[in-house]
N, C-alpha and C positions, 0 to 999 in steps of 0.2 A: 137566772139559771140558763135563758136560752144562750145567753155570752157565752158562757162559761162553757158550755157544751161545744160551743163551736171553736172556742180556744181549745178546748179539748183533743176535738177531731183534728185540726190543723197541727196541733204536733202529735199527735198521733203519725199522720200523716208524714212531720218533717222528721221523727223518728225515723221511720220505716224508709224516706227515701236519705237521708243519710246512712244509715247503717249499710244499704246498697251501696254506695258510692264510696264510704271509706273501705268497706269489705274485696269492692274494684280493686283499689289500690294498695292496700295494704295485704288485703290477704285472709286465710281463714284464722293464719295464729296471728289477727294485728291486733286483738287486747295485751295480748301476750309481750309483744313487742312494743306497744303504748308501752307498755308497763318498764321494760330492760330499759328502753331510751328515754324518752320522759318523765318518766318518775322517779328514777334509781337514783341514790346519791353519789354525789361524787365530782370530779372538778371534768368542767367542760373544755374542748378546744377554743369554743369560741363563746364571749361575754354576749350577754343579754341585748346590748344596744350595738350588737354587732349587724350591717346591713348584708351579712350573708341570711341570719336569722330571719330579718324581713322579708328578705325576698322566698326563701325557701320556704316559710311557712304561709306564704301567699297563692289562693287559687289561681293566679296566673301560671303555676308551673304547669299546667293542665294545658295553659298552648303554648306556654316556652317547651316543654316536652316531645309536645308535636313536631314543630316546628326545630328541633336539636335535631331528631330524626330524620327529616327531610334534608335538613341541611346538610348531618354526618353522611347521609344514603349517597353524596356525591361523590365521596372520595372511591376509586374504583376499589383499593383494596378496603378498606375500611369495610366496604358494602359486600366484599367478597368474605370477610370474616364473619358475617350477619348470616349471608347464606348458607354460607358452607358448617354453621355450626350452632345457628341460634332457629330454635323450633316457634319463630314468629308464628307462623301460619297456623297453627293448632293449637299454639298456648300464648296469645299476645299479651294476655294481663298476667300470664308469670312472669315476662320480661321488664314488663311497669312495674309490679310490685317487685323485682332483684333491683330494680333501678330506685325505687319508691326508699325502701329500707337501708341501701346506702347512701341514699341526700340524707335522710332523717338523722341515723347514727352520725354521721361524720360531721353534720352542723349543730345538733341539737343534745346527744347522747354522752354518757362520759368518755372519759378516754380510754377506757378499756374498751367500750362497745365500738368505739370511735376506729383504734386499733384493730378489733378484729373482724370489722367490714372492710377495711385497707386489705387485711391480707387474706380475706376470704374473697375477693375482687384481682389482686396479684395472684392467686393459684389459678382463678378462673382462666386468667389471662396466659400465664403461661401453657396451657393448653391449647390457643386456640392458635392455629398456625395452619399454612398450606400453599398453592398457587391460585392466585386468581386467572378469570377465564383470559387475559389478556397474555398470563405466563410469568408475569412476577410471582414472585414469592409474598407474603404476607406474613405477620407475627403481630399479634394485638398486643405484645408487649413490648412492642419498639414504640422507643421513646418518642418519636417522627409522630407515629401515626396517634399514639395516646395522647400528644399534642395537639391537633387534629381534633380529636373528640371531643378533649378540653375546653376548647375554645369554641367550637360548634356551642358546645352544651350554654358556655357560660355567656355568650353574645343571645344565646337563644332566651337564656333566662332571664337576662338583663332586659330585653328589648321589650319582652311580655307582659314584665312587670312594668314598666314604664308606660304603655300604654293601656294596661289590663288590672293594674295592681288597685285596691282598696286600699286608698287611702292619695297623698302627694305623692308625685314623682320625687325619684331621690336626684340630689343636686350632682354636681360636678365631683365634688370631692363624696361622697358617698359612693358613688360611681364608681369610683379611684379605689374606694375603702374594700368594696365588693370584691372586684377583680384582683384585688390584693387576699382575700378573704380564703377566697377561692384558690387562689395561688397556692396558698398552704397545703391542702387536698392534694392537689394534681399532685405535688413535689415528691408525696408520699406514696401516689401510685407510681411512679416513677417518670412523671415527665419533668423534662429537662429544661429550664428559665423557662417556667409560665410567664406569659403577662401579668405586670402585676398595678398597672393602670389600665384606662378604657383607650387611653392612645395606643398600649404598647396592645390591645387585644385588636383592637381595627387594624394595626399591623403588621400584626402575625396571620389575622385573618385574609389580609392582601397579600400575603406571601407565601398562603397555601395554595392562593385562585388558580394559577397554572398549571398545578395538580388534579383539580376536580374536572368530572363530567358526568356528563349525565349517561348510566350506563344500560343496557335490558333487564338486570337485575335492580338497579336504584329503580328505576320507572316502574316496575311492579312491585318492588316496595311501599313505591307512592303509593299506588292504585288500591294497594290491598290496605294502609293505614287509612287512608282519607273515604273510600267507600264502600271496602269490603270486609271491615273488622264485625266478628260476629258479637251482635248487640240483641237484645231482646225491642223486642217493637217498640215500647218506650221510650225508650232511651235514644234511637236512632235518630232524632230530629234534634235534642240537645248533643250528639256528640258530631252532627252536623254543622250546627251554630259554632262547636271548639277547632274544628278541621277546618271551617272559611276561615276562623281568626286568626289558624297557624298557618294557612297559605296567603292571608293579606299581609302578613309579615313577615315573608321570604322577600329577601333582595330581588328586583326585576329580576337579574340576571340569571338565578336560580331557575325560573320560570321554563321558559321555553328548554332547558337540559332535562326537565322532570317531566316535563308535559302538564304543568300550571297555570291553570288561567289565570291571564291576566286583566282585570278590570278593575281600573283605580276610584273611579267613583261610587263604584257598585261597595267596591272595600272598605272606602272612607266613610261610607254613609249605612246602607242596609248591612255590611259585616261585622262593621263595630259595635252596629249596636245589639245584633245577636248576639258578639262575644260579650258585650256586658250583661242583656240581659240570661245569658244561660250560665256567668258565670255568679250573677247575683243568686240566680236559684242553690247555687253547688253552695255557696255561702250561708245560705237561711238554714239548707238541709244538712249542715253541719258544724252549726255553731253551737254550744254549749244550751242544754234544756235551761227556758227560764224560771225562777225562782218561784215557788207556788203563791200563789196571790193570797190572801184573807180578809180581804176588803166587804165580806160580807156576800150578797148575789146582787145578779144581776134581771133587770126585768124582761 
């Protein structure tokens, strides 16, 4: 009996800190939304053994996420469209969960749900427009910058998975498969020849570099994602362990434009293994309840 009580409490416990954590990301209506994308019949965009599936349904998006952010923060307008129109600072988990809900729909959900995150994301967009402080103009629905994002997001999630993911690293051609995966998505928000290999995304990524910097507004973006995000005191030391993980896997070169430390040993050794061990916890506390036991008790 005493087992059994303590099996008891322990998912008690992994209940209670999953339901927190999906609640994070998903949102107050995410049973609701479980339910439209996940369970609803109907044909999907993308097959079962598809390596967008993998990766998107892997807790490493929690620092390919991060780390999309820090990355996209560089492009000045990009960052100028963030400011001048996304209410980060007082609502950062509704921009997680608008972002959460269309990964989910667009890789996971049928194709009507699939459709109508594309074009609930194209209205959003044609809204958002202005001058950045530099005196360009801006449009989040130019094809230029939506590229841009694209490829932030999908280098971001590649690289996370690769060294965050449960389970192998996916191979060469997986790679290939992914960035091809993902290709589909973007073409629909309206970007213009995605990459649709891991060659052609490292080299659209090298042919944004002369574009990017590090701006007053990116830098306090940094600041406010990695140390200032309002967390309840629990949580503050594991969403610590996921902000080393996404700033040890920002390019050098990122670093010093953001005001990123850089320590490669301290990365490869004490940061890797907080991002494993906090992303092993997100994993226990949200994996499916086990099966009730009847083995009789325990002494």
């Amino acid at each position: 009996m005493v087992m059994s009580r303590l099996r008891g409490g322990a998912e008690d416990v992994r209940s209670r800190v999953g339901g927190q954590v999906l609640g994070l990301v998903a949102g107050p209506r995410g049973p609701e939304r479980h339910e439209r994308i996940f369970v609803a019949a109907g044909e999907r965009w993308f097959a079962d053994d598809r390596p967008i599936r993998r990766v998107h349904a892997d807790m490493s998006m929690f620092v390919g996420g991060m780390r999309a952010l820090l990355l996209q923060s560089l492009h000045p307008l990009a960052m100028a469209g963030v400011a001048g129109h996304s209410d980060y600072r007082h609502d950062p988990w509704g921009r997680l969960q608008r972002t959460s809900l269309f990964l989910a729909a667009t890789t996971f959900g049928p194709t009507e749900e699939a459709e109508r995150a594309v074009a609930r994301v194209r209205g959003i967009h044609r809204r958002v427009h202005g001058t950045a402080p530099d005196g360009r103009a801006y449009a989040a629905s130019d094809p230029h910058l939506l590229g841009w994002v694209h490829v932030a997001e999908v280098d971001s999630f590649l690289t996370a998975y690769q060294r965050y993911g449960n389970g192998a690293a996916l191979t060469p051609a997986q790679r290939d498969a992914y960035v091809a995966d993902t290709a589909q998505v973007a073409t629909k928000l309206g970007v213009i020849d995605p990459p649709r290999t891991e060659a052609e995304l490292v080299k659209r990524l090298a042919e944004y570099r002369p574009e990017l910097t590090g701006t007053p507004q990116a830098r306090q973006a940094a600041r406010y994602l990695l140390l200032r995000a309002p967390l309840p005191v629990a949580a503050r030391l594991p969403y610590g362990a996921l902000a080393s993980a996404a700033v040890g896997l920002m390019p050098v070169w990122t670093r010093w434009p953001l005001r990123l430390p850089y320590l490669p040993a301290a990365e490869a050794t004490v940061g890797r293994l907080a991002g494993w061990g906090v992303l092993a916890g997100i994993r226990w506390a949200t994996r499916p309840p086990a099966p009730a036991s009847h083995h009789g008790t325990d002494g």
